[in-house]
MIMI-913954 format. One record per residue (C-alpha): residue in three letters; x, y, z negated. Coordinates in nm, 3 decimals, decimal comma. Each point is the difference from the previous one (the first is absolute). Layout:
+------+---------+---------+---------+
! resn !      c1 !      c2 !      c3 !
+------+---------+---------+---------+
!  ALA !       X !       Y !       Z !
...
+------+---------+---------+---------+
This chain:
+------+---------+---------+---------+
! resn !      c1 !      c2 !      c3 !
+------+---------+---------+---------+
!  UNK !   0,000 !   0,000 !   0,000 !
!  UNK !   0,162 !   0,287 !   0,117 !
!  UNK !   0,111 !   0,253 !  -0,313 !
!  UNK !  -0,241 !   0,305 !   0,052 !
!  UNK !  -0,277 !  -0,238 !   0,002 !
!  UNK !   0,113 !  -0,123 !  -0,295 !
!  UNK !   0,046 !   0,308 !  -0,202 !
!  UNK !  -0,394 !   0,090 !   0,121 !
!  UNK !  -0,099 !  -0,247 !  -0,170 !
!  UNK !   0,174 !   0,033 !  -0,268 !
!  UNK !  -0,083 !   0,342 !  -0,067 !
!  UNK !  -0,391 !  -0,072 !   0,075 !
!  UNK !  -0,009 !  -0,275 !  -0,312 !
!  UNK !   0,160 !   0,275 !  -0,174 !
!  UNK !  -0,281 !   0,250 !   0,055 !
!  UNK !  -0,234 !  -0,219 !  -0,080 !
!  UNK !   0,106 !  -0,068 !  -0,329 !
!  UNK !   0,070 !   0,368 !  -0,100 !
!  UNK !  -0,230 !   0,053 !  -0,337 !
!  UNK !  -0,258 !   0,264 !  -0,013 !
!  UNK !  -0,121 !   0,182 !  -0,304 !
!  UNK !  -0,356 !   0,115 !   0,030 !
!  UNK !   0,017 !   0,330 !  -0,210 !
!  UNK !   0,190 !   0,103 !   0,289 !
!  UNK !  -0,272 !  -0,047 !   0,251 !
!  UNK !  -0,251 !   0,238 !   0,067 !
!  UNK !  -0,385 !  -0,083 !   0,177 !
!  UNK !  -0,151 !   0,337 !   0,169 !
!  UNK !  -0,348 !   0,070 !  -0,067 !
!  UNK !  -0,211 !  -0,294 !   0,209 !
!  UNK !  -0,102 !   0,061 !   0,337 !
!  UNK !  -0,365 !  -0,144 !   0,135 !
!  UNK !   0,056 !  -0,173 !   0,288 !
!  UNK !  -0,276 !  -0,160 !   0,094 !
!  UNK !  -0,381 !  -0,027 !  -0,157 !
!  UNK !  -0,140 !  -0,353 !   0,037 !
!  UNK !  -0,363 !  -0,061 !  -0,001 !
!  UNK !  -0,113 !  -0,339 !  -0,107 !
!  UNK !  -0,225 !   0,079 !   0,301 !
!  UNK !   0,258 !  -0,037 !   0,238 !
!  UNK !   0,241 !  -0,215 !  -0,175 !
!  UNK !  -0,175 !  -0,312 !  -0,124 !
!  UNK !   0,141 !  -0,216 !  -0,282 !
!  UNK !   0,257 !   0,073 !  -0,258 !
!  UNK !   0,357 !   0,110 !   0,121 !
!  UNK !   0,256 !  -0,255 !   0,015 !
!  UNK !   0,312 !   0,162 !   0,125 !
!  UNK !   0,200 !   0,273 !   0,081 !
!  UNK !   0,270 !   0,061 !   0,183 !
!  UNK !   0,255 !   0,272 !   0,145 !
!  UNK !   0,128 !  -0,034 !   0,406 !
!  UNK !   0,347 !  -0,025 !   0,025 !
!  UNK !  -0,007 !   0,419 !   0,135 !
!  UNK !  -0,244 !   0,107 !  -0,303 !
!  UNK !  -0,225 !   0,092 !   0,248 !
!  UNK !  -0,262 !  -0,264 !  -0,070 !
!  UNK !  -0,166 !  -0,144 !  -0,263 !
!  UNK !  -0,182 !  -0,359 !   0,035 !
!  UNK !  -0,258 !  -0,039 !  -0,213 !
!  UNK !  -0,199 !  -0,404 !  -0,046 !
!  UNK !  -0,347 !  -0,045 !  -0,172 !
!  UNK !  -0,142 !  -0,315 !  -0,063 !
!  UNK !  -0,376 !  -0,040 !  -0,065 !
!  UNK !  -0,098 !  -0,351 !  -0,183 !
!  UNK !  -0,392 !  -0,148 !   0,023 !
!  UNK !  -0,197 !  -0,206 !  -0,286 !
!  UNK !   0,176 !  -0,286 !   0,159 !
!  UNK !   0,395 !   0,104 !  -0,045 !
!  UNK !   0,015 !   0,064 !   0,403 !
!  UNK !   0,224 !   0,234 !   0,075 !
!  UNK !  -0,031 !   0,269 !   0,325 !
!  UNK !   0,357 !   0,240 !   0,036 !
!  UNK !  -0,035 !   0,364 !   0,160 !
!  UNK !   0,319 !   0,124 !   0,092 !
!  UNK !   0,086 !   0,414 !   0,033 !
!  UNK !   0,249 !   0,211 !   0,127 !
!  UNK !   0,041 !   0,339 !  -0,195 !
!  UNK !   0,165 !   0,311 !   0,170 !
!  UNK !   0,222 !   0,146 !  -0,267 !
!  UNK !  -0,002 !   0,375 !   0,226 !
!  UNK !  -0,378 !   0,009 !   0,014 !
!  UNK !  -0,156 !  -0,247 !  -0,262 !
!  UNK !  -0,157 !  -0,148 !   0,327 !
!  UNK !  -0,133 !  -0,348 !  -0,106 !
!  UNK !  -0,100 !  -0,242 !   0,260 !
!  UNK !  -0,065 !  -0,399 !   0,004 !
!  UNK !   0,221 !  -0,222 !   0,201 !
!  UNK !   0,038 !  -0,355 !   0,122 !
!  UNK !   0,242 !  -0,135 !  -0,186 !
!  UNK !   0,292 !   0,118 !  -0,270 !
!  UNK !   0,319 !   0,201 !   0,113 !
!  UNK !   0,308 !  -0,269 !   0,108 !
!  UNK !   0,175 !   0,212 !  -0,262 !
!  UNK !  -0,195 !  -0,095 !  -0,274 !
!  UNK !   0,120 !  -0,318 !  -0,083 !
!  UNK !   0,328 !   0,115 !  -0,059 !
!  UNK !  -0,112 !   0,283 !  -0,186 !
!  UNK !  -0,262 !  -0,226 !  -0,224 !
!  UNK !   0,321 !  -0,273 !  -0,054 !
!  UNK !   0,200 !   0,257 !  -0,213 !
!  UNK !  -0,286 !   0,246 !  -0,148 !
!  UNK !  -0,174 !  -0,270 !  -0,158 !
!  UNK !   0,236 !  -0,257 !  -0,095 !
!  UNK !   0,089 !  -0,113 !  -0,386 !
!  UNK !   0,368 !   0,128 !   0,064 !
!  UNK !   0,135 !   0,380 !   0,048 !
!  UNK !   0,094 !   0,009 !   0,383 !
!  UNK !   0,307 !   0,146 !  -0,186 !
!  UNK !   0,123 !  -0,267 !  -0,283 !
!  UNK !  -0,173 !  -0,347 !   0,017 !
!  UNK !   0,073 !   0,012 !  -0,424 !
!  UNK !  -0,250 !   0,249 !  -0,048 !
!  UNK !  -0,326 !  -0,171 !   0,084 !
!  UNK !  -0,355 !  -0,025 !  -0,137 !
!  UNK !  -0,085 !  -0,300 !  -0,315 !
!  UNK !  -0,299 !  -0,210 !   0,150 !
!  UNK !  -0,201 !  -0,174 !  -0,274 !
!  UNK !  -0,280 !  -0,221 !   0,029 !
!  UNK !  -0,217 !  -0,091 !  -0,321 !
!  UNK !  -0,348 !  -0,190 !  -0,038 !
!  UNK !  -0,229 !   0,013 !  -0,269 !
!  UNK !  -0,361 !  -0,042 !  -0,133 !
!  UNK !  -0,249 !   0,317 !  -0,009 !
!  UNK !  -0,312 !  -0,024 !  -0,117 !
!  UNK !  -0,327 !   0,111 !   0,163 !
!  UNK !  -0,067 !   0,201 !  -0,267 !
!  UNK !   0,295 !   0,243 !   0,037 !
!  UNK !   0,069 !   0,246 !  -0,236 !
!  UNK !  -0,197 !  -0,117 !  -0,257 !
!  UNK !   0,114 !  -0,063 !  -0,314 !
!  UNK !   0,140 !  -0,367 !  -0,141 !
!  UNK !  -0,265 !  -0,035 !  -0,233 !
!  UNK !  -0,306 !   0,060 !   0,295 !
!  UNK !   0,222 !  -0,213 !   0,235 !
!  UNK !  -0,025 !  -0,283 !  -0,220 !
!  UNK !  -0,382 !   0,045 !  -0,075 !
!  UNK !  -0,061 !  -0,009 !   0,331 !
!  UNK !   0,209 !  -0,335 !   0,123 !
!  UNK !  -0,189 !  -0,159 !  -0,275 !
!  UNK !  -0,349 !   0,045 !   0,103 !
!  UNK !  -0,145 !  -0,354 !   0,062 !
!  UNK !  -0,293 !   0,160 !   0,153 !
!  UNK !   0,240 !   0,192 !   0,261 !
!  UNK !  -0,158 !  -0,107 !   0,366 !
!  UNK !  -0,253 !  -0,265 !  -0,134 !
!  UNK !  -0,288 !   0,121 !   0,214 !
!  UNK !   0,201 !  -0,112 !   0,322 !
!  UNK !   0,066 !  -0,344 !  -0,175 !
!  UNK !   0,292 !  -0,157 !  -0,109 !
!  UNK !   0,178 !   0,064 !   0,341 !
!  UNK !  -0,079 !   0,396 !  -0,076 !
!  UNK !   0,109 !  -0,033 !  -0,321 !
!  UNK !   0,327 !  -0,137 !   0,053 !
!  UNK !   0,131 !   0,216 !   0,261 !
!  UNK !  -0,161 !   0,348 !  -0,230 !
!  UNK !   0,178 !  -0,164 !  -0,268 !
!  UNK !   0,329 !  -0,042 !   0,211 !
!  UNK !  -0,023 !   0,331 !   0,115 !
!  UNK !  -0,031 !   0,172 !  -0,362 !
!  UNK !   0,320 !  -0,205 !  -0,087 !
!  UNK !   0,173 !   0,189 !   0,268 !
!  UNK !   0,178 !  -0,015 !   0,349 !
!  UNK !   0,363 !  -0,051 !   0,080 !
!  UNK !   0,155 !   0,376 !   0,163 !
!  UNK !   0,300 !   0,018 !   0,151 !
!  UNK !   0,179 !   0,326 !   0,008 !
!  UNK !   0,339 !   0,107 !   0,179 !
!  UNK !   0,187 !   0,254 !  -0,112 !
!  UNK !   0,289 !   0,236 !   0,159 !
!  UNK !   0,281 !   0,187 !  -0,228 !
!  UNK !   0,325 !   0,168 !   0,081 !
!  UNK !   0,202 !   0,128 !  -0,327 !
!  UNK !  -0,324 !  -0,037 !  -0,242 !
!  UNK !  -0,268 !   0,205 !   0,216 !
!  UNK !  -0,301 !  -0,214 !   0,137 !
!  UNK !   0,011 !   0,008 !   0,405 !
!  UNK !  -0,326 !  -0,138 !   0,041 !
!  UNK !  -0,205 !  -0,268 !  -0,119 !
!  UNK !  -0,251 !  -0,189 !   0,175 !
!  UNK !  -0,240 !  -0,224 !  -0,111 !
!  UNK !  -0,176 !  -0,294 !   0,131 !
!  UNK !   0,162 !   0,059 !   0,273 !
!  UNK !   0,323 !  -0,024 !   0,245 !
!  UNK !   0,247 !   0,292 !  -0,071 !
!  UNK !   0,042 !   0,250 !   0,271 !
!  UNK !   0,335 !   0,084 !   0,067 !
!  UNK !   0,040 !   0,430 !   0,029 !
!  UNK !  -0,352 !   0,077 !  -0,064 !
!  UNK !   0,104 !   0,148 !  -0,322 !
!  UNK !   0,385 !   0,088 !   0,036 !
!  UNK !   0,246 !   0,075 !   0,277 !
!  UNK !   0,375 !  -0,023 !   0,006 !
!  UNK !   0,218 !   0,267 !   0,131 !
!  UNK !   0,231 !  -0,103 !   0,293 !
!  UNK !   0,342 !  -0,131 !   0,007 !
!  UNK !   0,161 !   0,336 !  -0,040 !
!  UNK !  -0,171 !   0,065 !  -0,359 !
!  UNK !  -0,045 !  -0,271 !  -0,332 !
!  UNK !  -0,326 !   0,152 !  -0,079 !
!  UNK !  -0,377 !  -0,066 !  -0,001 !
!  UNK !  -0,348 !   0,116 !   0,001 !
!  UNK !  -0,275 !  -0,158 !  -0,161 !
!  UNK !  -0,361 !   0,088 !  -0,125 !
!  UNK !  -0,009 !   0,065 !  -0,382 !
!  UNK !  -0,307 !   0,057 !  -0,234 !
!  UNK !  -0,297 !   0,133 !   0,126 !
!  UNK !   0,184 !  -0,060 !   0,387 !
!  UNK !   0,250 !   0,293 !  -0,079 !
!  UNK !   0,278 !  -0,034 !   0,215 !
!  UNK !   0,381 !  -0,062 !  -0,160 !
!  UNK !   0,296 !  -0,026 !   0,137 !
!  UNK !   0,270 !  -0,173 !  -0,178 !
!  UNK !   0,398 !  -0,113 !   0,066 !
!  UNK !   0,238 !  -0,246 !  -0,097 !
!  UNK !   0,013 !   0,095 !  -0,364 !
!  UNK !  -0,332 !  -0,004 !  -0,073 !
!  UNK !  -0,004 !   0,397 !   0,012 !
!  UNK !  -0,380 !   0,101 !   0,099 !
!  UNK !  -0,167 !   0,312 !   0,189 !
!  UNK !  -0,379 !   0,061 !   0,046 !
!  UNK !  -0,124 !   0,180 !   0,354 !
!  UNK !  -0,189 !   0,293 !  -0,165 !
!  UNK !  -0,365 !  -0,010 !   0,062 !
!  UNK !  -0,032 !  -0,401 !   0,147 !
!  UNK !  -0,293 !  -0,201 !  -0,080 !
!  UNK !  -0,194 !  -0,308 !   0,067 !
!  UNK !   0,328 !  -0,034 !   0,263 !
!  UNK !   0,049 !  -0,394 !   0,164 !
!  UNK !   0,291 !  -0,073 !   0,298 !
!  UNK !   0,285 !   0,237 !  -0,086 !
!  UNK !   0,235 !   0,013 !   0,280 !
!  UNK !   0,331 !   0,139 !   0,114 !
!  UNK !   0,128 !   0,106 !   0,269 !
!  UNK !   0,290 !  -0,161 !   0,178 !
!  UNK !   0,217 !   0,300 !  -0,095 !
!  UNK !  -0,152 !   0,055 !  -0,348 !
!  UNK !  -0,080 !   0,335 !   0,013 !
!  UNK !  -0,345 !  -0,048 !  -0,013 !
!  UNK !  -0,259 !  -0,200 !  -0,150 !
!  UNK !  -0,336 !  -0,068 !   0,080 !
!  UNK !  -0,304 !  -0,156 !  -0,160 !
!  UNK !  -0,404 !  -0,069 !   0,029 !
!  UNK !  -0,196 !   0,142 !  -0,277 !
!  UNK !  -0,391 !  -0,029 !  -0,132 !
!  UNK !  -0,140 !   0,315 !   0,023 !
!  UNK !  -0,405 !  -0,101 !   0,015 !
!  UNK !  -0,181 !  -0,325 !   0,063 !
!  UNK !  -0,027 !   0,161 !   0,352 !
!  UNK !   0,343 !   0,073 !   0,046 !
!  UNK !   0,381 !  -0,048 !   0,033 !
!  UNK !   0,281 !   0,228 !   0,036 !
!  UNK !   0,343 !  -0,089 !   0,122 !
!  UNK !   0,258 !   0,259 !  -0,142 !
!  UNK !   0,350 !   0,054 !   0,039 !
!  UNK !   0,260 !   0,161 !  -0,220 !
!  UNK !   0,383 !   0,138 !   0,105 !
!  UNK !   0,239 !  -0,160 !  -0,226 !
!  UNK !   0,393 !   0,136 !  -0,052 !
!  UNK !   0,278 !  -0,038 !  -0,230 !
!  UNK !   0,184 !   0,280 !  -0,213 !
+------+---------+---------+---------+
């Protein structure tokens, strides 16, 4: 391998690893760029992704009937104009993009990935009731007896409770996400930087947005809520999310982000 190909290299793992400290980034006041009705896009968004210019932004929905059966939209979002229209199929870039934004590794160090956990136990129907009332109530011979002793047995089974599984996500003690019931979604509520920064964003309490680095050092967006799909730029200078802003409505926003 000839020398100055070499050294390229060499200095390109060495970017990548280069630490950043969060106090020393700074998020400009959000930028609307697009308002999504639920009109117009169906379903609940899935993903979101940069183009490899920053020009673009593809944005997936995915609506789900009684039955679990899934139907995808796909949309391409003008960055310049907010223009959002449907198209075929997703951007050949976003598979690339989607491989490193969403993985359980930093794009930059493979040691600083996300602790997956997966734990099953017994609820009861009852919910937040008390112990006391929770016992009362599994007791209850009479539970279900007017449908028989078929009725009764699967009332009573159901007052003793149901199995739920529940997946969690941390990095360095915060709580990525946590699903329930359910298949985890990778990046629907974080997004790693890329190569060129250790750092990540992820959706906090409430669905604030936080950005936070190697060391565990943490910065809020100002004024983020009810936020889902951070995502970063290939260059990291911005970063972009969907947020809740009605029951009728989404709104992707962007903010500028630089270091001191």
């Amino acid at each position: 391998m000839p020398f100055l190909v070499l050294f390229a290299i060499l200095m390109q793992a060495h970017a990548a690893g280069r630490p950043v400290d969060v106090k020393r980034l700074t998020t400009a006041t959000p930028v609307t760029i697009a308002r999504v009705s639920t009109d117009v896009v169906r379903g609940e968004p899935l993903r979101l992704a940069w183009s490899p210019d920053a020009r673009h932004l593809y944005l997936r929905s995915v609506k789900s009937d009684r039955w679990g059966n899934q139907t995808i939209f796909h949309f391409d979002i003008v960055i310049a104009t907010g223009e959002l229209k449907p198209i075929e199929r997703e951007p050949e870039w976003h598979g690339r993009y989607w491989m490193w934004k969403s993985g359980l590794s930093s794009p930059a160090s493979a040691d600083f990935c996300i602790a997956y956990e997966t734990r099953e136990e017994r609820k009861t129907a009852v919910g937040v009731a008390s112990a006391g009332a929770i016992a009362q109530s599994g007791g209850d011979p009479s539970l279900g007896s007017e449908l028989g002793p078929q009725g009764q047995a699967i009332a009573q089974a159901t007052m003793q409770g149901q199995m739920v599984r529940t997946t969690t996500l941390r990095l360095k003690g915060q709580l990525l996400g946590e699903f329930v019931n359910m298949l985890p979604i990778p990046g629907l509520t974080y997004g790693w930087a890329p190569g060129n920064m250790d750092v990540i964003a992820f959706v906090g309490k409430k669905g604030r947005l936080v950005v936070m680095d190697r060391a565990g050092r943490r910065r809020e967006v100002p004024g983020v809520e009810n936020s889902v799909l951070p995502a970063w730029s290939d260059d990291g200078r911005r970063l972009a999310w969907v947020q809740r802003t009605s029951k009728k409505e989404w709104t992707v926003a962007v903010t500028e982000v630089t270091q001191k």
